[in-house]
N, C-alpha and C positions, 0 to 999 in steps of 0.2 A: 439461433442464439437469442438468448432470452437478456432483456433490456438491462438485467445484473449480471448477465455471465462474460466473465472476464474476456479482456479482446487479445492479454499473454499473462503470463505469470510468471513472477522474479522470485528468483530463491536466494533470498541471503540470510538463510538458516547460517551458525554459524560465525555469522559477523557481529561486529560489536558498535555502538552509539559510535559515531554518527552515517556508518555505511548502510545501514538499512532504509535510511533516509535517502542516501545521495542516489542509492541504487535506484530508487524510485521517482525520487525529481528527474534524471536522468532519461528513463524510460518514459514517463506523462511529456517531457517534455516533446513538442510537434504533435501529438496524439491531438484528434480533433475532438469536442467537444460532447461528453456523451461516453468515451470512448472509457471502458474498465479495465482495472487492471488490478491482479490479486497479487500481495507481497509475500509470503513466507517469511518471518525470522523468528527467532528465540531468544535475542534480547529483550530482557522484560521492561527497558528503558523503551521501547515499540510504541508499548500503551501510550505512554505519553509523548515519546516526537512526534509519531506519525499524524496522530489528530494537531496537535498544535501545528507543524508543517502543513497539513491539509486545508487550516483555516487562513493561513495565514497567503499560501496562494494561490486559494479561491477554489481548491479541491473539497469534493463530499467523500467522507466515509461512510459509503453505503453498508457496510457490515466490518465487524469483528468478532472471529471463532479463536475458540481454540482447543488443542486438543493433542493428549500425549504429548506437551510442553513445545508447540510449535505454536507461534498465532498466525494466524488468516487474519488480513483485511482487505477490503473490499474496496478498493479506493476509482471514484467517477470524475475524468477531468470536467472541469467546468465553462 
């Protein structure tokens, strides 16, 4: 496993502001430092909570794809 590749992956494709978010504080949270995790959603309100959520605590967005109207992010606990 390569230092970006995800340690699980949450799918909440499907969901709407603000579960895509909770989904993933939930998940990072206990995860040790270092540790990745990729989100799936297709709320295009994503773009924006999940980095504002990330900064705020003390997560990196190591990448955002997307593709066929789903987004990938990349997100690295801190």
């Amino acid at each position: 496993m390569t230092q970006d590749q995800p340690f699980l992956v949450i799918d909440a494709r499907g969901l709407n502001c603000p579960l895509p978010v909770l989904r993933l504080r939930k998940r990072l949270k206990g995860l040790g430092a270092g540790a990745v995790v990729e989100l799936l959603a297709t709320d295009r309100a994503a773009l924006r909570d999940v980095p504002a959520f990330c900064e705020a605590q003390g997560y990196i967005v190591v990448a955002v794809d997307e593709a066929d109207g789903v987004l990938k992010f990349r997100v690295r606990a801190g």
